[in-house]
C-alpha positions as CSV (number, residue, x, y, z in Angstrom):
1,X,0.0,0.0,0.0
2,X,1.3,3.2,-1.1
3,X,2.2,5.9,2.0
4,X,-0.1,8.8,1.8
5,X,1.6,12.1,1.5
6,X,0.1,14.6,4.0
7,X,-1.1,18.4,2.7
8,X,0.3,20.7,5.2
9,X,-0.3,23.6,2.8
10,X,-4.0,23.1,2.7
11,X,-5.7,26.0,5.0
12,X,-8.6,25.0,6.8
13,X,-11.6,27.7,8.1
14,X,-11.2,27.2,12.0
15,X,-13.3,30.2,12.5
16,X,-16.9,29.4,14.2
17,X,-15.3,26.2,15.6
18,X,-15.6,27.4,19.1
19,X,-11.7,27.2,18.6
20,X,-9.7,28.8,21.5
21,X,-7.4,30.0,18.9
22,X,-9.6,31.1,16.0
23,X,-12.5,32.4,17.8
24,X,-11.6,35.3,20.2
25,X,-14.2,37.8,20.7
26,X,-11.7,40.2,20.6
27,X,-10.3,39.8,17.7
28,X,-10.7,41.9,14.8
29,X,-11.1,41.0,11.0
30,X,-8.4,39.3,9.2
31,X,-6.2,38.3,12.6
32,X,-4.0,36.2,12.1
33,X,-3.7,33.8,15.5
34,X,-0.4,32.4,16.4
35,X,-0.6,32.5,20.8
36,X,-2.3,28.9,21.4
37,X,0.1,25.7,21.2
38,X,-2.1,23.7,18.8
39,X,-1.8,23.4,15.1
40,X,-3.2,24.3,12.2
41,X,-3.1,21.3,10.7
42,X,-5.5,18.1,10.1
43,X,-4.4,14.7,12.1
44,X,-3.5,11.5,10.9
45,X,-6.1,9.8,9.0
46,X,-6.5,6.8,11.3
47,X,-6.8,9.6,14.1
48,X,-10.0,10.4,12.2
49,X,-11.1,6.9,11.3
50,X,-11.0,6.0,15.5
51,X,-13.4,9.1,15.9
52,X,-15.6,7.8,13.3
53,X,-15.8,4.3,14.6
54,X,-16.5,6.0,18.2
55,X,-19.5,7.9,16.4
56,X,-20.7,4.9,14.4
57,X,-21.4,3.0,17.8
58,X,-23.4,5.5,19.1
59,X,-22.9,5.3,23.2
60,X,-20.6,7.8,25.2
61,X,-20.4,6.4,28.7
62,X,-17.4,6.2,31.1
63,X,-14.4,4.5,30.0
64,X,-12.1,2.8,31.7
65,X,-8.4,2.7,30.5
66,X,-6.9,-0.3,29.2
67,X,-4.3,-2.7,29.2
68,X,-3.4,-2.1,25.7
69,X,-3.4,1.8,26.3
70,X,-0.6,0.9,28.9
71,X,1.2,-1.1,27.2
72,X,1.6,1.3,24.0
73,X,2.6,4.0,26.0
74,X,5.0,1.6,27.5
75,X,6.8,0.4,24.5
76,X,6.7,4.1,23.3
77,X,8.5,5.5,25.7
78,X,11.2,2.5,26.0
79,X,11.7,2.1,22.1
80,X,12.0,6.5,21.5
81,X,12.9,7.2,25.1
82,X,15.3,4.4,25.9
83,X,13.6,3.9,29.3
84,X,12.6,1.0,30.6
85,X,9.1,1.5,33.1
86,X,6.6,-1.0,34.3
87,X,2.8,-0.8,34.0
88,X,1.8,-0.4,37.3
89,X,4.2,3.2,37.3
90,X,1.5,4.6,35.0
91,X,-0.8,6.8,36.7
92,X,-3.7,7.9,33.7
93,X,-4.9,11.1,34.3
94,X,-6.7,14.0,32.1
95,X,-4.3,16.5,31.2
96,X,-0.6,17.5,32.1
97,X,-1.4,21.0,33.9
98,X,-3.8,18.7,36.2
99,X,-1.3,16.9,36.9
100,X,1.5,19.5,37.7
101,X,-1.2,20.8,40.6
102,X,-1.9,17.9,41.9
103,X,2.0,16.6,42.2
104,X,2.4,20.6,43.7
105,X,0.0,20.4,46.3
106,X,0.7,16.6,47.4
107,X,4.5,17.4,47.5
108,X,4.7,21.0,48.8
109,X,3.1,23.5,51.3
110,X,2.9,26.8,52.1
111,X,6.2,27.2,53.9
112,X,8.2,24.7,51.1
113,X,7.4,25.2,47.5
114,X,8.8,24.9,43.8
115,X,11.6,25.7,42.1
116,X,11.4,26.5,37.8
117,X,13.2,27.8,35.2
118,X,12.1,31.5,33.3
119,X,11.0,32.2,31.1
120,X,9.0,29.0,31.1
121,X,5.1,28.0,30.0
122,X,3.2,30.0,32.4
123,X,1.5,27.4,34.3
124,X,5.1,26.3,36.0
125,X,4.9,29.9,37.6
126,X,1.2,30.1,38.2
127,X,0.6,26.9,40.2
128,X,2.1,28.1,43.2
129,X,-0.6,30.6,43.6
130,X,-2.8,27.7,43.0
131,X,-1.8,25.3,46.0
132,X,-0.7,28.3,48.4
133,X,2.8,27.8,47.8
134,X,6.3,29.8,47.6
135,X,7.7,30.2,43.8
136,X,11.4,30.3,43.3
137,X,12.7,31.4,40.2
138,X,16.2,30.8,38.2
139,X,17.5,32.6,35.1
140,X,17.9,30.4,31.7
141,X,21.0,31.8,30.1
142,X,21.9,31.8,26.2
143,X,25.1,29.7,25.4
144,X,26.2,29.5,22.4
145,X,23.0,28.9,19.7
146,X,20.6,27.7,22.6
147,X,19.2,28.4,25.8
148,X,20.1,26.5,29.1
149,X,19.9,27.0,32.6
150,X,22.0,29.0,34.9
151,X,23.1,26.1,37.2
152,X,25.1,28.5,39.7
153,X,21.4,30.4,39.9
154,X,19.5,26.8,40.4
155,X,21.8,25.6,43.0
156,X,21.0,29.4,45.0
157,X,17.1,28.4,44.4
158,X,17.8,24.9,45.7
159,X,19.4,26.1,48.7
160,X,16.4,28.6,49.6
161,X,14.3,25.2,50.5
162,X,12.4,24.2,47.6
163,X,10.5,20.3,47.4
164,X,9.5,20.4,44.2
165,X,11.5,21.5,40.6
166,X,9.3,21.7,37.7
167,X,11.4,20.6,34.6
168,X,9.8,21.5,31.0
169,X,12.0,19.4,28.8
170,X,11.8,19.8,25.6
171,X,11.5,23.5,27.1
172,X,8.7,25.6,26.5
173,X,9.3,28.7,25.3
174,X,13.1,28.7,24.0
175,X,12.9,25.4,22.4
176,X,15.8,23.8,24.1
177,X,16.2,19.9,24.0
178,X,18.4,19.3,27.4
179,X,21.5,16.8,26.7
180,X,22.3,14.2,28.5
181,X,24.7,16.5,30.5
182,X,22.4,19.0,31.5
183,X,20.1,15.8,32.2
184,X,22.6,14.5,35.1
185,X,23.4,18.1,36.2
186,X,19.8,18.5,37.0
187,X,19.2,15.0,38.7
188,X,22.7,15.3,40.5
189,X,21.5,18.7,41.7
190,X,17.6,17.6,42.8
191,X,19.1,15.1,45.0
192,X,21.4,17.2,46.7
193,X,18.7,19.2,48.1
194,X,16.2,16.3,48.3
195,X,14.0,18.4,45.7
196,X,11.5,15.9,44.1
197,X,12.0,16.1,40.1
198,X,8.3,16.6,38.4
199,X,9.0,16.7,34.3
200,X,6.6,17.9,31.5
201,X,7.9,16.3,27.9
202,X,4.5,16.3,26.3
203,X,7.4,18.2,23.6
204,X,9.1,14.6,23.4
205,X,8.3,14.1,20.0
206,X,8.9,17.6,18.4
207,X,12.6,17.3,17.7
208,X,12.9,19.3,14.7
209,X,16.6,18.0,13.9
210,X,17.2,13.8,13.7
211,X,20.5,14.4,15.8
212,X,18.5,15.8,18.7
213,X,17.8,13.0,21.2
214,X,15.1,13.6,23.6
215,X,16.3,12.2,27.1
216,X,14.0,11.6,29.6
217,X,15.1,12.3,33.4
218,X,13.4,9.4,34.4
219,X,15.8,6.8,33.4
220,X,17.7,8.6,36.4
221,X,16.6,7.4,39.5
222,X,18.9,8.8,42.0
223,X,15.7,10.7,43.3
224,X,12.0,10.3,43.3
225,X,10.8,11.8,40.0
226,X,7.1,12.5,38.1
227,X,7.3,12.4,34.6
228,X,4.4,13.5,32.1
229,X,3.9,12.1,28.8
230,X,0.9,12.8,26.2
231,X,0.6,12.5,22.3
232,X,-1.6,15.6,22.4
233,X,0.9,18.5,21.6
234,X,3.1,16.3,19.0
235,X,-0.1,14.9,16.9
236,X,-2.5,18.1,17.1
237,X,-5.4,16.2,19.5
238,X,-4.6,18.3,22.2
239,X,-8.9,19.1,22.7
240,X,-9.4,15.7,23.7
241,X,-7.0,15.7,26.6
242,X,-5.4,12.6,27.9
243,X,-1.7,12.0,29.4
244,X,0.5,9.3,31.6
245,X,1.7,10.1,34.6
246,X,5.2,7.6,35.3
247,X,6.3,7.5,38.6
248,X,8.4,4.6,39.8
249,X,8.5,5.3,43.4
250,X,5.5,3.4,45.0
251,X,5.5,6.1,48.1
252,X,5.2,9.1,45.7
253,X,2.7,7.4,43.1
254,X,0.5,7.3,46.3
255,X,0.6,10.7,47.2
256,X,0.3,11.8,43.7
257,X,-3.1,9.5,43.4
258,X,-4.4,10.6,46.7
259,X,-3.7,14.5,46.3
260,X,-5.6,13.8,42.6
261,X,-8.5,12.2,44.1
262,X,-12.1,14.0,43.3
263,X,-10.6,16.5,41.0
264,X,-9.4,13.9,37.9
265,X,-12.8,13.0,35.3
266,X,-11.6,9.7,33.9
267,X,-10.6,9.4,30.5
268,X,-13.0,9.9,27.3
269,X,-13.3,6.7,24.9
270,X,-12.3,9.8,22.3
271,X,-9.3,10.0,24.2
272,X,-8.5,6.6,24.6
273,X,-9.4,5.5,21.3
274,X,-6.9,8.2,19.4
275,X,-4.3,7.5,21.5
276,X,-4.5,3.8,20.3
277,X,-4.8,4.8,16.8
278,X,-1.6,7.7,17.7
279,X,0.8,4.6,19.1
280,X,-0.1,2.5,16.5
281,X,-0.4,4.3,13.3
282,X,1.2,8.2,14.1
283,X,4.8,8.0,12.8
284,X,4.6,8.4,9.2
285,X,2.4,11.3,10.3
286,X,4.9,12.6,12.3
287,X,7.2,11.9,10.1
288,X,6.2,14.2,7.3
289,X,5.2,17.1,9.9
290,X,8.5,17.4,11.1
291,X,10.5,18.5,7.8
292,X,7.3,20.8,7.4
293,X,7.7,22.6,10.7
294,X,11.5,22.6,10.1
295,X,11.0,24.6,6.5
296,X,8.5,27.4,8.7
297,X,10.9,27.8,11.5
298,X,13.6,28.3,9.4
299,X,11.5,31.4,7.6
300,X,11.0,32.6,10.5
301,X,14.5,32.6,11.3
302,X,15.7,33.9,8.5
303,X,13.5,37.0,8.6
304,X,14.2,37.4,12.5
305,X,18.2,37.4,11.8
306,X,17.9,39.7,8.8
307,X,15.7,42.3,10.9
308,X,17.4,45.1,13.3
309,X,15.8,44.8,16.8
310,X,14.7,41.1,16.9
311,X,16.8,38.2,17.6
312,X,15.5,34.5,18.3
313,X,18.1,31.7,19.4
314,X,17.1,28.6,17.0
315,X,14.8,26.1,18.3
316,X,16.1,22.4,18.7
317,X,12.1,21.1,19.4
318,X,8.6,22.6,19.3
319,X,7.1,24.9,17.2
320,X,6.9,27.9,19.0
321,X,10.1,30.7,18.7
322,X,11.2,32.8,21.0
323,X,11.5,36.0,19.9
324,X,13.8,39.0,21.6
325,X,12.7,42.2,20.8
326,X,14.7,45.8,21.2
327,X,12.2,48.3,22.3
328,X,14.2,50.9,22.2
329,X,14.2,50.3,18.6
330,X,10.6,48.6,18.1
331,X,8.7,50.0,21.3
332,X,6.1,47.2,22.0
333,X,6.4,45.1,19.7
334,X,3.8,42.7,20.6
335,X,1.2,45.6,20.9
336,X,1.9,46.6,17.4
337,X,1.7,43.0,15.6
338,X,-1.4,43.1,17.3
339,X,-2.2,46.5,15.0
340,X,-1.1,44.7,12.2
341,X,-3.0,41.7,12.6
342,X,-1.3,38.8,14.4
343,X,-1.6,38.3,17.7
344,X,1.9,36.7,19.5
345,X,2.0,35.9,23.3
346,X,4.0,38.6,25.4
347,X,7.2,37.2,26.8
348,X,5.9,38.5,30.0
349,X,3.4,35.9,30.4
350,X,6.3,33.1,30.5
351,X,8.2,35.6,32.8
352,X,10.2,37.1,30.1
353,X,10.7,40.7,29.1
354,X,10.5,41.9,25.8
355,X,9.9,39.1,23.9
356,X,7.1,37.5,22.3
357,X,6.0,33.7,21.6
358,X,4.9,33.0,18.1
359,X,3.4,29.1,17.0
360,X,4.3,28.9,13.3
361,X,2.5,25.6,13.1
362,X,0.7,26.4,10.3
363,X,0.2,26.3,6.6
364,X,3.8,28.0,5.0
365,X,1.6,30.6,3.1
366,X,-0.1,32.2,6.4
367,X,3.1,32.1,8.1
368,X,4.5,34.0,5.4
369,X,1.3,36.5,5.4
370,X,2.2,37.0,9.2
371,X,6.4,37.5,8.4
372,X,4.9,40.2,6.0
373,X,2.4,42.2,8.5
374,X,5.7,42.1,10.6
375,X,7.9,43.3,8.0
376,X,5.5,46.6,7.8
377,X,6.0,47.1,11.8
378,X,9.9,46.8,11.3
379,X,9.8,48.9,8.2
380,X,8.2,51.7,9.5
């Protein structure tokens, strides 16, 4: 059977979709939205054929999550992760933020909170208001062609008492893919201060170079760590929810369970079903996005470079740059691709000043509309 190709150029009307992206009330005609970290792109057919066997059967009651659900996600993450985890380490649960809270507020308190990276995705920063507790904060530092962490800095917030370090690896925004040395730094670190490792890597599988290898932290179990996984960022089903929660530790899986009791729903059959039909059937998919998103970012990176006042380090994984801005020389820049029609995240919502977040997964044609509204704020 021949391999379909996949369209990526093909634009599809999101508008009237009830689309958190598409459909702002406040947007005005002709905006082009690029904030919200979904894409623009249809999934994998036999995404769509699960949905449609779902709707053929006609019945929508509770699911419960099964064995072979478990043991995709297992071989998954052993045969692209090169970790090695059992089934009963697998705690199922709705969503990754959820699951941040609830690891937050079973592992920390008002006196002892969490440790993060910024700029970072601006839940990291936001859930210690959530569960009542502290917020330390360390500086990411450019080095060479890529972001990384100031380790002197982490090892200060360490020592100021934290439990918990919220890792976002592949790391959202900034686009860094940790090596396997900043990998042991970190874990080497955590256990020093007895700080309990809790890692996002729904990003695993947006690597947009082969040579980048995405190394999880749990495969290093000098201390008890929580590690998300979902296939919602990587094959655009992020509506549906659904992620995996591994944690090793026996001790800590039971304070995570009991600290997420009440507030978890249980999974949709959507859910389950498409994340079947992502293990089984998303790599050719995947495959073809990834050359696709590679081709956008490097447009975008080649405009950036070539323009006085912006600068943007280039991304190892994900699909959303990073984007210094001079505003001495642009004023707010943010404000004013607003006024030309495309709305960007400010870099202050990830804890970052002048700089804004930009998705460019999308069809190469609007993301080239959008480098050309820019070009007119630049220009001026």
């Amino acid at each position: 059977m021949p391999i379909k190709q996949y369209n990526f150029d093909q634009i599809i009307d999101r508008h009237q979709t009830h689309s958190f992206k598409w459909d702002n009330v406040t947007y005005p005609t002709d905006m082009l939205p690029m904030p919200v970290a979904d894409m623009d792109f249809p999934v994998a057919d036999e995404i769509l054929q699960a949905l449609d066997r779902i709707t053929a059967h006609g019945i929508l009651g509770y699911s419960i999550v099964p064995e072979t659900l478990k043991i995709a996600a297992q071989h998954k993450i052993e045969l692209d992760y090169a970790w090695t985890t059992s089934l009963d380490s697998q705690v199922w649960i709705p969503g990754i933020v959820p699951g941040i809270t609830a690891a937050c507020a079973a592992l920390t308190n008002e006196k002892e909170g969490i440790i993060t990276a910024v700029p970072v995705y601006h839940p990291f920063h936001l859930v210690a208001g959530w569960v009542n507790c502290p917020l330390i904060t360390f500086e990411m530092v450019k080095e060479g062609d890529r972001w990384t962490y100031d380790f002197e800095d982490f090892e200060r917030g360490l020592q100021k008492g934290p439990k918990v370090f919220l890792l976002c690896n592949p790391h959202n925004p900034g686009g860094t893919i940790f090596n396997e040395s900043e990998i042991l730094r970190i874990v080497d670190l955590c256990a020093k201060y007895n700080v309990t490792i809790v890692s996002d890597e729904i990003h695993a599988d947006l690597r947009l170079y082969p040579q980048s290898e995405h190394i999880s932290i749990g495969r290093f179990e000098k201390q008890p760590i929580i590690s998300f996984f979902a296939t919602s960022k990587a094959f655009n089903t992020a509506g549906l929810g659904g992620a995996v929660a591994v944690i090793p530790d026996a001790a800590l899986r039971d304070k995570f369970t009991k600290a997420s009791a009440g507030f978890f729903s249980m999974l949709s059959r959507h859910s389950i079903e498409v994340m079947l039909a992502t293990y089984a059937h998303g790599k050719e998919w995947l495959a073809q996005l990834l050359p696709y998103l590679r081709a956008n970012h490097d447009l975008l990176l080649d405009f950036v470079r070539s323009t006085p006042g912006l600068a943007m380090q280039p991304l190892e994984g994900t699909y959303l740059a990073w984007i210094e801005y001079d505003e001495a020389l642009l004023g707010d820049f943010q404000k004013k691709c607003w006024e030309a029609g495309v709305h960007v995240l400010r870099g202050e919502q990830f804890k970052g000043r002048n700089f804004i977040r930009l998705n460019f997964a999308c069809p190469q044609a609007v993301l080239e509309k959008a480098i050309e509204r820019m070009k007119s704020i630049t220009n001026g």
